[in-house]
FIPA-616402 format. One record per residue (C-alpha): residue in one letter; z, x, y. Coordinates in steps of 0.02 Angstrom, whole numbers, plus 50000, padded with zeros to 5 digits. Example, Ala and Ser with C-alpha at 12.3 -4.5 7.8 and 13.67 -1.06 7.14 Angstrom:
A503905061549775S503575068449947
END
This chain:
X550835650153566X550485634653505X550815618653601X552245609853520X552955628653529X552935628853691X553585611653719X554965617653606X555255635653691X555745624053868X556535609453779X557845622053713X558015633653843X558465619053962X560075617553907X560715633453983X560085632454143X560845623754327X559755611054386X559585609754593X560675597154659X559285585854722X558525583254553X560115576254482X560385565754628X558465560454565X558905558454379X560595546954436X559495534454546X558395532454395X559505528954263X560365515654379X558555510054420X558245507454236X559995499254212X559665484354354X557705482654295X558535480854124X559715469154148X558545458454245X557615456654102X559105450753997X558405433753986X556465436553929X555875430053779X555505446853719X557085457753744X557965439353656X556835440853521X557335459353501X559235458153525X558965445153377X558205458653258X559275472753297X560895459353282X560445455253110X560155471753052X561735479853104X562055496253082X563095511553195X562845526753298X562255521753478X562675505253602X561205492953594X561565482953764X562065464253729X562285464753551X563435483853533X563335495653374X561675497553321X560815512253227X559935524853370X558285519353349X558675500753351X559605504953518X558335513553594X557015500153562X557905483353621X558755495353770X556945502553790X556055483653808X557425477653908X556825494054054X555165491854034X554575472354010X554745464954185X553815480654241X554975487054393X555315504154313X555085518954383X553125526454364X552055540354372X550265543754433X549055557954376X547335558354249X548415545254150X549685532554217X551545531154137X553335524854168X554365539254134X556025530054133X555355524353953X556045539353904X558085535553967X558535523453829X557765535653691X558705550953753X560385538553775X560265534853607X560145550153559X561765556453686X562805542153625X562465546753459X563025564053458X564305558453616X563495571053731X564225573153908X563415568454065X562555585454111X561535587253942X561085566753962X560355572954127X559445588254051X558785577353911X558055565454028X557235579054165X556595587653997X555825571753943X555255566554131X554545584354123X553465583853959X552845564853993X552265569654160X551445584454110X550185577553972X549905562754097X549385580554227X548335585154063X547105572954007X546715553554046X546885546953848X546485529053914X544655532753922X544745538353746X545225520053704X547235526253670X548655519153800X549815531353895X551495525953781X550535540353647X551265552653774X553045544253780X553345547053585X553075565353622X554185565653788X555455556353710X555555566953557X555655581453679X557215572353772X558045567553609X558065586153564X558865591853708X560325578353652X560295582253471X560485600153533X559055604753418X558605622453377X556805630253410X556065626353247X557045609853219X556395605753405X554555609353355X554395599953191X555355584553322X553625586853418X552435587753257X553395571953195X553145561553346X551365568053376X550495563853202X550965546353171X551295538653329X549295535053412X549245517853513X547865507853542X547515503953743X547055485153665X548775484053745X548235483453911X546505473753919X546125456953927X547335444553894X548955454553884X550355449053756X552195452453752X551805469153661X551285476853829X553005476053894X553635484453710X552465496753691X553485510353768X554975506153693X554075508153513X553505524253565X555115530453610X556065521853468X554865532753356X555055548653461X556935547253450X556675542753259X555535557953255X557025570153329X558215564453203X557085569253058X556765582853115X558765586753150X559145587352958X557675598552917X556255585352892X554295595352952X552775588553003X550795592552996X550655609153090X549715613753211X549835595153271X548855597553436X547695611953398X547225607153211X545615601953156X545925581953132X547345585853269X547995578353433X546555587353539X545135582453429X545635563853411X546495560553553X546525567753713X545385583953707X545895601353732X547255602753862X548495614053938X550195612454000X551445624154069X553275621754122X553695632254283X555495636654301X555655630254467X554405614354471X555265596054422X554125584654380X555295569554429X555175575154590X553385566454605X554025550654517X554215533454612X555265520354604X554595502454624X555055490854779X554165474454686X554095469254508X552195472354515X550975484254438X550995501154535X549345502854577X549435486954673X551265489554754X550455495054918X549475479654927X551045470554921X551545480155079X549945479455177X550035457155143X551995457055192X551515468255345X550145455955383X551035437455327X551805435955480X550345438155604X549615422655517X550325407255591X549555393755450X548765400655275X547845385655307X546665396355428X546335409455297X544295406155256X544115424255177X545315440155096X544575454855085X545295468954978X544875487254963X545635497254804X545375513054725X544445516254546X545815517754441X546585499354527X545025492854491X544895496554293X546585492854267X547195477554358X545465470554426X543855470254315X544605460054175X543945440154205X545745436354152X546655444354286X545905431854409X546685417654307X548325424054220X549005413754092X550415426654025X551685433854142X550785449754058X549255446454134X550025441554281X551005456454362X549565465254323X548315455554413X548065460954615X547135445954638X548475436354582X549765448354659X548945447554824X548835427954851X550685425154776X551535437154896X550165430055024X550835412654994X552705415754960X553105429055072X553785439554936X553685443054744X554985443754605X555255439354439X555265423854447X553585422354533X552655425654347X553585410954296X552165398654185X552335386454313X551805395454455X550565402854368X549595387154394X549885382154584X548505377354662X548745384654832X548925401054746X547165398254643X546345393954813X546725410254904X546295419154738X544505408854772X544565415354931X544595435654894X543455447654872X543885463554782X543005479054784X542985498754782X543335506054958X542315519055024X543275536955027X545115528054934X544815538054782X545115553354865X547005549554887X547245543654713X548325550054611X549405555754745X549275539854864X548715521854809X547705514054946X547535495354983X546665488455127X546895469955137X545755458955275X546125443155343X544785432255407X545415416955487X544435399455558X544365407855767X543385423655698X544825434055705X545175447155579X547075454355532X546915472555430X548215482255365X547995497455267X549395505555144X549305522155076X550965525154995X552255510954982X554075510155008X555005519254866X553515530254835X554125549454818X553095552255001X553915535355059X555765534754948X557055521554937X558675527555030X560175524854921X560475505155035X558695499654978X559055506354791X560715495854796X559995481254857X558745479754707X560305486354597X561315472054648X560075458654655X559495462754481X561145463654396X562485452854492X561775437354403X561925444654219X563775457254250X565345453154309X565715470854328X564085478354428X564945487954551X565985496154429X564295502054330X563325508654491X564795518954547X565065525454372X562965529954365X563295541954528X564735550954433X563685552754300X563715573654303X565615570454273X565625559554135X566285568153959X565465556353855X563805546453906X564385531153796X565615524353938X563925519054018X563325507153890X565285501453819X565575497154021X564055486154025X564315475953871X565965472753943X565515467154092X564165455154033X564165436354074X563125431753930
END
């Protein structure tokens, strides 16, 4: 069977079957995760420079948040870089690295458009969790010079099926549409990163919903997409093979983030909060030492621009800088990739002060745990070590529902009247008998 076959075989067959209770208790706490990491981003230049494009184009069929009607794929991409651009969504860690809640505002799209209920919205999204998470199992792509959003115009095709309530062969040619024509560049993510890196995804999933809706009214696409000779294997990721057991959820392995940082470095952010208040004066700090993993290295280390961020881009993906903010503030947020504190001093200095490197043995917990050992040398020869292995809101370490809330609120309270009134509406979301109340609620709600 070929690949997109298969994909297509589970993506339909989803439809019909009873999902455990836990997983959509899982699928809920996500899509209100995405809505407060969303809304806090209501404000960057980015999602304002997208609500202005999909404004002046118009058009119907799904709920674009802050602006209303908007054609599906317009929807899903300013909904999609509102998630995704302050970088507090939801994440998953294997061979290759992804947000899987890039998928929600693609399959949402999709449900609004067709005004699915609230139990196919939450198949769609476990099928797309499930087929993201999967090809991130398969193959790391990011070696082969291609970023992980390749992966999320597949999943998200796979998620807009389930809501188009596609048919086997409709659902396939979905796949070999969003497969062929939708290969990004990791450029993305090195060096000097640009507001693109926090659209990326959205693109991706814009084009995999796109891709569905093609394929809905009988549009086909280069066959076999993955196995052919000039196909996805051969340029892209190299053979794989991926499997969909009845019982196995992939979500269940996904983590939610406590910080707005990258998620390699989140348990660095708990090892300098754990240690902050054993240090009486910063002014005593003469040295930081910080142990990472491989994969933390490549990704958020090596780069000579992550040890001077100019971009909030750069920034939140920078553990040096990551490290010495949260050092010197106590906490991180939003706000702390803001240009001006991108240039304080005393956070330079302690960046001056830090050494990062490799530690012996910590990539033998990746993918599963993310360790980061942070030392402390201060002026009296004393040294203060923490090590973190998997963070708070990590699936071995989860949020409980009063943590989740707390980021909810704190996100959202600033930017909707009416915030209560969406969370309690998220956690009735298996009840709902049409998915577009979510959205319409929110725009009414807005203070903006």
């Amino acid at each position: 069977m070929l690949l997109s076959e298969k994909i297509a075989e589970y993506v339909t067959g989803i439809k019909d079957r009873k999902l455990p209770q836990d997983v959509i208790r899982l699928v809920k706490e996500r899509v209100v995760d995405s809505i407060a990491v969303s809304l806090g981003a209501f404000d960057a230049p980015p999602v304002a420079i997208s609500r202005k494009v999909v404004e002046a184009l118009g058009g119907k069929g799904a709920i674009a948040i802050g602006v209303g009607d908007a054609t599906p794929d317009h929807a899903a991409f300013l909904n999609g870089v509102m998630v995704r651009y302050i970088d507090f969504n939801d994440t998953y860690l294997s061979k290759e690295a992804l947000h899987p809640s890039d998928n929600i505002p693609a399959v949402q799209a999709a449900g609004e458009y067709m005004e699915i209920d609230g139990d196919l919205f939450i198949k769609g999204i476990v099928a797309a969790y499930e087929v993201a998470c999967r090809l991130a199992d398969a193959s790391c792509i990011r070696d082969r010079g291609w970023d992980h959003v390749t992966y999320i115009a597949i999943s998200s095709a796979a998620g807009a099926a389930v809501a188009l309530d596609l048919d086997f062969d409709q659902a396939v040619q979905a796949i070999n549409l969003a497969a062929t024509p939708n290969i990004a560049l990791r450029q993305t993510r090195v060096g000097e990163l640009s507001m693109w890196k926090g659209c990326a995804a959205a693109n991706a999933a814009r084009n995999g919903l796109f891709a569905a809706l093609l394929a809905k009214e009988g549009m086909t696409g280069p066959s076999p997409v993955f196995e052919g000779e000039k196909g996805f294997f051969n340029q892209v990721s190299g053979p794989l093979e991926i499997d969909f057991p009845k019982d196995e959820y992939m979500i269940r392995k996904t983590s939610i983030k406590r910080h707005p940082v990258e998620y390699h470095s989140m348990s660095a952010v708990d090892a300098v909060l754990k240690l902050r208040d054993k240090i009486s004066d910063l002014a005593d700090i003469e040295k930081i030492d910080v142990e990472t993993f491989t994969v933390s290295y490549q990704i958020i280390v090596k780069d000579p621009e992550k040890w001077k961020p100019k971009t909030k881009e750069t920034a939140d993906h920078s553990l040096p800088y990551i490290v010495a903010t949260t050092l010197f503030d106590g906490f991180i947020w939003i706000d702390s990739y803001d240009e001006d504190k991108l240039k304080r001093k005393e956070v330079l200095n302690l960046m001056d002060k830090m050494e990062i490197k490799v530690g012996d043995g910590f990539d033998k917990y990746y993918p599963e745990g993310i360790p980061n050992r942070i030392k402390i040398y201060l002026k009296d020869g004393s040294v203060e070590e923490e090590l973190v292995i998997y963070p708070k809101g990590h699936f071995k370490n989860p949020m409980n529902v009063d943590e989740l809330y707390d980021k909810y609120s704190r996100l959202t309270k600033e930017v909707l009247n009416n915030y209560k009134d969406v969370w309690d509406l998220v956690w009735r979301l298996d009840k709902l008998s049409n998915i577009r109340e979510i959205n319409e609620t929110i725009n009414v709600g807005l203070k903006r």
